[in-house]
C-alpha positions as CSV (number, residue, x, y, z in Angstrom):
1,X,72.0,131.5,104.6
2,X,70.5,132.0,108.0
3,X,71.9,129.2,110.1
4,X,75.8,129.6,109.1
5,X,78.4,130.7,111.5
6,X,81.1,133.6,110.5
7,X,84.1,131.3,111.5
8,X,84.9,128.6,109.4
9,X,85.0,125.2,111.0
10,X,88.5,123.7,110.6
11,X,88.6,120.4,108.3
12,X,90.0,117.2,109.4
13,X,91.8,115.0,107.0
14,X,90.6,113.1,104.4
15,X,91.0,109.3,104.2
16,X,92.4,107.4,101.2
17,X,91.6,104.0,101.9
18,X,89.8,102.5,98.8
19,X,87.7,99.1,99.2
20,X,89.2,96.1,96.8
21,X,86.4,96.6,94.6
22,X,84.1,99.9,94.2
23,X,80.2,99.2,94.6
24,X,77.5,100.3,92.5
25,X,75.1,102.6,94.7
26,X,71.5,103.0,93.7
27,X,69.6,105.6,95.5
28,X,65.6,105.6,95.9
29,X,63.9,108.2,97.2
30,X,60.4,107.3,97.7
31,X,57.4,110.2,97.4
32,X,55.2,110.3,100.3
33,X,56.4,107.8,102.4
34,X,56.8,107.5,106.0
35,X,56.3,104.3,108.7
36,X,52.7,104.1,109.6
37,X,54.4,102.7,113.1
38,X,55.6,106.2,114.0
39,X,52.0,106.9,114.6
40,X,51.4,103.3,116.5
41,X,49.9,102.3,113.7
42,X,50.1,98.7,112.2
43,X,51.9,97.0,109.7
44,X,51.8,93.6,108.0
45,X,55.2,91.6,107.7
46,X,55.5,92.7,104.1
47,X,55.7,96.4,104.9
48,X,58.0,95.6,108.3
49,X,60.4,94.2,105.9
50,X,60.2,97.2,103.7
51,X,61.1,99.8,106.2
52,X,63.9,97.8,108.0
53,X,65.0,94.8,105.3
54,X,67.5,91.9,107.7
55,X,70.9,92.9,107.6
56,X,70.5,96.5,106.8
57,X,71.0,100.0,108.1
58,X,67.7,101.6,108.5
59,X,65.8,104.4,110.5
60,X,64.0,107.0,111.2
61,X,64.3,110.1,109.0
62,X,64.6,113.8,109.9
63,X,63.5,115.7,106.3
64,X,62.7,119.4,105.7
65,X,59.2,119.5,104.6
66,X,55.8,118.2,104.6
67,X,53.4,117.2,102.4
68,X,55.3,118.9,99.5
69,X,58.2,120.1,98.0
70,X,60.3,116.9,96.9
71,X,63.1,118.9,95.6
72,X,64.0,120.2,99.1
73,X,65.1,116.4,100.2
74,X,66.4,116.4,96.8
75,X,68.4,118.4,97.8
76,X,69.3,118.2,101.2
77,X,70.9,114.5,99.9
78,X,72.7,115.7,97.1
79,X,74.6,118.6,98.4
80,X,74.3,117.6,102.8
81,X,72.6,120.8,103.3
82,X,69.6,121.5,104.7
83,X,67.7,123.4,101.8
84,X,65.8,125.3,105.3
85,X,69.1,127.0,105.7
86,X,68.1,129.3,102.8
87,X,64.9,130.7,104.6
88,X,62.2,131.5,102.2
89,X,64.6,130.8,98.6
90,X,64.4,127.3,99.9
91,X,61.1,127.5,97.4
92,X,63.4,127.8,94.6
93,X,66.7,125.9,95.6
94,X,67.3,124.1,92.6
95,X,67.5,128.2,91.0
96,X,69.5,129.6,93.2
97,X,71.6,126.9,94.2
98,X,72.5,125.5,90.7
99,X,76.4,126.1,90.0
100,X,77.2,127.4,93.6
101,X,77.7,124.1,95.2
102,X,81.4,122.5,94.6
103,X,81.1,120.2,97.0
104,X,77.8,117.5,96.6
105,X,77.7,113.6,96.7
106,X,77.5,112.9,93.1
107,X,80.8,115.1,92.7
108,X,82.7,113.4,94.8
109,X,81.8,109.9,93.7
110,X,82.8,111.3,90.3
111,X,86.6,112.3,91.4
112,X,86.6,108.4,93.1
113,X,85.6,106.9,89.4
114,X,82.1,106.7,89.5
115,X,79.6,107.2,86.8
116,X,76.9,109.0,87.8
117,X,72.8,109.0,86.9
118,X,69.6,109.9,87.7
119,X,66.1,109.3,86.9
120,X,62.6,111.2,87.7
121,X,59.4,111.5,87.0
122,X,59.2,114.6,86.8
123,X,59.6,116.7,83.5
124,X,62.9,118.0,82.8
125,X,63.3,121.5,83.8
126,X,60.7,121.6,86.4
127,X,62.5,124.0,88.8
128,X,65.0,123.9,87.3
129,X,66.0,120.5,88.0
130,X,68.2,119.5,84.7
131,X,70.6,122.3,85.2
132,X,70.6,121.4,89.6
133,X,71.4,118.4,88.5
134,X,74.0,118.7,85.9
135,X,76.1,121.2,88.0
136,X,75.9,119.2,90.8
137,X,78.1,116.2,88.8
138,X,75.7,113.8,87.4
139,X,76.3,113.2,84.0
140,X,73.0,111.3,82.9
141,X,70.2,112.8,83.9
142,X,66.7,110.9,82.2
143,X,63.4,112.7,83.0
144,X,59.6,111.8,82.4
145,X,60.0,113.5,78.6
146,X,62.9,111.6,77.8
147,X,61.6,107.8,77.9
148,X,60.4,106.4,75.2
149,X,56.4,105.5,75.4
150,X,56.1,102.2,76.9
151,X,53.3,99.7,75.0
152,X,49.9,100.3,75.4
153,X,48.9,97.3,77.5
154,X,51.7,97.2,79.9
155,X,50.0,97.7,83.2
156,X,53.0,99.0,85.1
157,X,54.3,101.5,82.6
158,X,56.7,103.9,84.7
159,X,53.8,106.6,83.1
160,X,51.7,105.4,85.2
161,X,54.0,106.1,88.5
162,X,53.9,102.5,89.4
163,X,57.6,101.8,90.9
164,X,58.3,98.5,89.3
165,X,57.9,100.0,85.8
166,X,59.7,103.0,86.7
167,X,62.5,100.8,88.6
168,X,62.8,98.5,85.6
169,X,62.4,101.7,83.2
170,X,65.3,103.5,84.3
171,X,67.6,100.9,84.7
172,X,67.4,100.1,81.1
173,X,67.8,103.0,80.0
174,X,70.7,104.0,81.5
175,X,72.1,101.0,81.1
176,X,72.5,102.0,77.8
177,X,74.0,105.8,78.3
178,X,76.3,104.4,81.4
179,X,79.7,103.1,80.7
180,X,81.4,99.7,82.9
181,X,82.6,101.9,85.5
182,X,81.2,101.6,88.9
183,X,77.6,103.4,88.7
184,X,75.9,105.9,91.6
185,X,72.2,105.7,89.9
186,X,70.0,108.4,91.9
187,X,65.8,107.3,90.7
188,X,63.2,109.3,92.4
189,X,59.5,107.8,92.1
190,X,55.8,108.9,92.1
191,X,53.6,106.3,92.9
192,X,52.9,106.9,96.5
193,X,52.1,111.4,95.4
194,X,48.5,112.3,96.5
195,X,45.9,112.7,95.9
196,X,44.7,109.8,98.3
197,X,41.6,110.2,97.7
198,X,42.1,108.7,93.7
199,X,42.4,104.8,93.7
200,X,45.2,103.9,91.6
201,X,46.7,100.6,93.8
202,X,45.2,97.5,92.3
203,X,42.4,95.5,92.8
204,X,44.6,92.6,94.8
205,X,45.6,94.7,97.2
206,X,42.6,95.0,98.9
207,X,43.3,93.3,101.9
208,X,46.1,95.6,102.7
209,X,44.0,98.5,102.0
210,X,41.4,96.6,104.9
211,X,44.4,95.9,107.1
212,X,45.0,99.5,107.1
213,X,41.5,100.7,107.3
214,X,40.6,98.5,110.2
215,X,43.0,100.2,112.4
216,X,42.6,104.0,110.7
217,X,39.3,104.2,109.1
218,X,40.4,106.7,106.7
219,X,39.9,106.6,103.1
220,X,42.6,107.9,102.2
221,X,44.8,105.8,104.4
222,X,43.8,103.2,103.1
223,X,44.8,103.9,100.0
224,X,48.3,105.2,101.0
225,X,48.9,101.8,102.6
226,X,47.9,100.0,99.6
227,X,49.7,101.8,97.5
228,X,52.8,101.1,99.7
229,X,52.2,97.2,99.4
230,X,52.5,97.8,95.7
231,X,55.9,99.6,96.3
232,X,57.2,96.9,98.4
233,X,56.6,94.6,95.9
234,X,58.3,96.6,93.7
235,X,61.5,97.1,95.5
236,X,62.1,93.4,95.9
237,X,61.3,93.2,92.3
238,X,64.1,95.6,92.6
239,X,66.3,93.4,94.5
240,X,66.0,90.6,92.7
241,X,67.1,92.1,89.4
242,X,70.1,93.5,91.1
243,X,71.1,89.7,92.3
244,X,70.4,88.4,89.2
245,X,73.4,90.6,87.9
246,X,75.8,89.4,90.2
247,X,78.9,89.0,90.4
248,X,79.4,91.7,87.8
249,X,79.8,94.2,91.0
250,X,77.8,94.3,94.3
251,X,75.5,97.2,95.1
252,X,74.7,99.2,97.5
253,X,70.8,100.2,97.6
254,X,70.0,103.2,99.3
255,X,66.1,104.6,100.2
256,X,64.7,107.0,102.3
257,X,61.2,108.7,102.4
258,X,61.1,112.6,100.9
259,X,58.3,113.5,103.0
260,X,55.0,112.5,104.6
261,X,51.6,112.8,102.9
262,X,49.8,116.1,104.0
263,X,46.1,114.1,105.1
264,X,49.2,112.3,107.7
265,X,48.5,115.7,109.5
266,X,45.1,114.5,110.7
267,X,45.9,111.2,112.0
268,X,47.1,112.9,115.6
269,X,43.5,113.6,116.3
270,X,41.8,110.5,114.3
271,X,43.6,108.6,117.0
272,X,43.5,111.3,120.1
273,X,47.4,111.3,120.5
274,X,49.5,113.9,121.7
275,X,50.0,116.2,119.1
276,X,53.8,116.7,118.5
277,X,54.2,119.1,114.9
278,X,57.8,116.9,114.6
279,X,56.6,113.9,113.9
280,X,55.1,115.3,110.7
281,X,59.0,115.8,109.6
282,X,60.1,111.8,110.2
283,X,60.1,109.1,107.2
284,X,62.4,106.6,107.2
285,X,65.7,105.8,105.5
286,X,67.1,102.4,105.0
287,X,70.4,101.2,103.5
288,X,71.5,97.3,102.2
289,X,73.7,95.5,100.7
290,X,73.6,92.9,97.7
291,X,77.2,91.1,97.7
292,X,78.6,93.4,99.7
293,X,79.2,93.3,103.7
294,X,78.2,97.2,104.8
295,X,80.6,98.8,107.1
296,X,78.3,99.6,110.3
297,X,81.4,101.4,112.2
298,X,79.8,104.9,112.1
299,X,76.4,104.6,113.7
300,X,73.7,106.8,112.7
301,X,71.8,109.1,115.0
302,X,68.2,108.6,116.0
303,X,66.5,109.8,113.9
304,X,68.8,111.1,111.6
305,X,69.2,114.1,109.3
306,X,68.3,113.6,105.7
307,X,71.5,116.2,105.0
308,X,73.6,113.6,106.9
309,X,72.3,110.3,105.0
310,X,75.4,111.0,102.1
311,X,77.9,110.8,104.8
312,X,76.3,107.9,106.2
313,X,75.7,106.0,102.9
314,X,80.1,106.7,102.2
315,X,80.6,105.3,105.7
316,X,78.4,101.9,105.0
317,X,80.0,101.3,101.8
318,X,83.5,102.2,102.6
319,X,84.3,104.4,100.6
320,X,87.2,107.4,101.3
321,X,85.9,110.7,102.7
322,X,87.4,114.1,101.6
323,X,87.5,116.9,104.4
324,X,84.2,117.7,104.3
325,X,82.4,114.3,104.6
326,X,84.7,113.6,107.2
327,X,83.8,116.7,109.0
328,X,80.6,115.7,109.0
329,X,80.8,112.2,110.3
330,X,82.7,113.3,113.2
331,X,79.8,116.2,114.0
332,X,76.8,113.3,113.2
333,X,77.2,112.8,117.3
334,X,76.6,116.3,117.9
335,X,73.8,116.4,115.6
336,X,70.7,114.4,116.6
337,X,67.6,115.8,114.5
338,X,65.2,115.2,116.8
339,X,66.1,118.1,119.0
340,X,67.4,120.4,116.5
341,X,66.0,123.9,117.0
342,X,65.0,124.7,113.5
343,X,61.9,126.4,111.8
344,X,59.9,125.8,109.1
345,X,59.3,127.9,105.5
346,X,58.7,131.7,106.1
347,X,58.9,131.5,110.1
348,X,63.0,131.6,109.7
349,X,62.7,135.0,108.1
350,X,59.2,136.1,108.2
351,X,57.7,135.1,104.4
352,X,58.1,133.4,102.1
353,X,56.1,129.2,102.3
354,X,54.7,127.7,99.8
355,X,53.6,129.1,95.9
356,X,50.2,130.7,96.1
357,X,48.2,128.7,94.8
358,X,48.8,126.2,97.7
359,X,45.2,126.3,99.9
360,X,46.6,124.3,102.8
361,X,46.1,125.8,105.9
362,X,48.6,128.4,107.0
363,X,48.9,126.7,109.9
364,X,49.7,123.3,108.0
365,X,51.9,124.9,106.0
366,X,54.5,126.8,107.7
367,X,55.4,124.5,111.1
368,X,58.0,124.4,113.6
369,X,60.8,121.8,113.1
370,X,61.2,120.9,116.2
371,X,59.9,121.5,119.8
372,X,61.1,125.0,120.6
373,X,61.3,128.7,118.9
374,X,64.7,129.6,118.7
C-alpha cells in the first residue's frame, strides 16, 4: 500500500451501547450519479429532494474514480479504505483484496447480529466480485445470473436496469434467503451507466430531459437527467414499500453516488467555468431514516470521504463501534476530502490506469485527486 505509515496508530476503545431495537440498513449505491448543482446547474424540486430528502443526513461525496470503475467505491464502503491506496492493483481490488480484509462493515454488523445481503447487476464473478464479497461477511450475495427472468411485458424488469424493478427485485428475493434478524441489504444499480447518448428514460419524462437541456444543451445531459427523474421516482417507490412494512423494524436507508459520468468532464467548458479536476471526484451521499430518529451527534465533513461513509452510517444509526470505527470517527475531523493530497490511477506509482481497451483520453483517465502533487 502506498499511503500507510510504518507505526501503527493506537486504538481507542470500543463502545458497547446497543440501541433498544437494531435497524434494518439498506444501502444504495447509485451508478453514475452526481448533483447537477455542483456544476451550478439546475434542478427541479423532484431531484432537490432526491439528493437531500427532509430530515436526513446528506452531502457531498469524495469517491476514487471517474467515469468508471464501480467496484473501487465498492470498495472503499465496504472495507473504509480507499481502493487508491493500492496504486495501480486498485484495477483489480476485488483480486487481491478478497480474504485479506478482517475488518469491513458487513463483518462487523455480522458479530452485532445482523444478517447480511447484497444485490447487483452485474454477473457473478465479474472481478471477482462473489468471492470479494463473501470474504468480506455477506452471506447472500444475488447477482444478475441468479434472478429468475421476469415476464415479458413487465416494463421495469430489473433486466432492463430500471431501479424500481431492480429495487423491488431484490428485496423479494432476499426476502426469501434472509432470516427475521435485523437485515444490512447492500443493492448496487445500473440504470443511470452510459452510454448517454442511447435513450432508455421514458417517453414521460420528457420535460425533465427539456428542463435539463435548456440550461446544458447537451444530448447526453439530457438524458442523464432524465434518467435521474426515473430514479427518483424509484427511490420513493422505494420508500414507500419500506413504510408499508412498518412497525416490523425501522430502517435505515443509505445512498451515495459511485462516480460521475465520464461526458460530466466536458461540462467545465460547455459552461466556461473554472476548471478544477476535483470536482470530477464529488457525488453525493445521503442517509434517512423510516421509524427511526438518526443520531446526528457525529457530523460529517464537507465533502466527505466515501471510505468514511461506514463510520458515518454506524454513528447515525447508533450502533456500537469496535476500535477501528471508533478510530475513525475521531480522525473524520482531521480528514476533510476536499483537500486531501491524493493522486489518481498510475500517477501514485507510475502505471498502471485503466484496462486497455479503455480509449479515453490519457489525460481523462489518469487525474489528480486533489489540487496539489504530493
Amino acid at each position: 500500500m502506498s499511503d500507510v505509515a510504518a507505526t501503527p496508530l493506537g486504538l481507542p476503545a470500543s463502545s458497547s451501547i446497543m440501541p433498544a431495537l437494531l435497524p434494518d440498513i439498506i444501502v444504495v449505491q447509485h451508478e453514475s450519479t452526481f448533483d447537477p448543482r455542483l456544476y451550478g446547474l439546475p434542478v427541479t424540486d423532484e431531484i432537490a429532494a432526491f439528493f437531500k430528502p427532509a430530515g436526513a443526513i446528506a452531502g457531498r461525496l469524495h469517491v476514487d474514480c471517474f467515469a468508471a470503475a464501480s467496484w473501487k467505491s465498492e470498495f472503499a464502503f465496504v472495507t473504509g479504505v480507499s481502493a487508491l491506496a493500492f496504486g495501480p492493483n486498485n484495477w483489480r481490488i476485488f483480486f487481491h483484496g478478497a480474504g485479506r480484509f478482517r475488518h469491513t462493515l458487513p463483518l462487523w454488523l455480522r458479530s452485532l447480529g445482523y444478517s447480511t445481503g447484497m444485490t447487483s447487476t452485474a454477473r457473478s464473478g465479474f472481478l471477482n466480485n462473489d468471492a470479494f464479497y463473501r470474504e468480506a461477511g455477506v452471506t447472500h450475495r444475488i447477482f444478475r445470473d441468479d434472478f429468475p427472468p421476469p415476464p415479458s411485458d413487465q416494463r421495469t424488469a430489473w433486466q432492463d436496469d430500471h431501479d424500481e424493478g431492480f429495487f423491488n427485485a431484490s428485496l423479494d428475493a432476499l426476502a426469501s434467503r434472509m432470516d427475521s434478524a435485523p437485515r444490512y441489504i447492500h443493492i448496487l444499480t445500473n440504470y443511470n451507466h452510459g452510454s448517454h447518448l442511447k435513450q432508455k428514460a421514458p417517453a414521460d419524462r420528457s420535460a425533465d430531459r427539456q428542463f435539463a437541456l435548456e440550461a446544458l444543451p447537451m444530448p447526453k445531459y439530457g438524458e442523464y437527467f432524465a434518467r435521474l427523474a426515473v430514479s427518483a421516482a424509484a427511490y420513493e417507490a422505494l420508500k414507500k414499500r419500506l413504510e408499508g412494512q412498518i412497525p416490523r423494524r425501522p430502517t435505515i436507508l443509505v445512498r451515495y453516488g459511485d462516480h460521475q459520468p465520464a461526458f460530466a468532464a466536458a461540462i467545465t467548458g460547455r459552461l466556461s467555468l473554472s476548471a478544477d479536476e476535483s470536482e470530477r471526484f464529488e457525488t453525493f451521499y445521503a442517509i434517512e431514516g423510516i421509524g427511526f430518529e438518526l443520531d446526528r451527534s457525529l457530523v460529517p465533513t464537507d465533502p466527505l470521504d466515501l471510505a468514511f461513509l461506514g463510520t458515518v452510517l454506524l454513528g447515525a444509526a447508533g450502533l456500537p463501534h469496535d476500535p477501528v470505527f471508533a478510530a475513525r470517527a475521531s480522525l473524520l475531523p482531521e480528514c476533510p476530502a476536499g483537500v486531501r493530497k491524493r493522486l489518481f490511477c498510475d500517477e501514485v506509482c507510475g502505471q498502471g490506469g485503466p484496462p486497455p481497451n479503455d480509449d479515453r483520453p490519457r489525460h481523462d483517465r489518469y487525474r489528480l485527486r486533489g489540487a496539489n502533487r504530493e
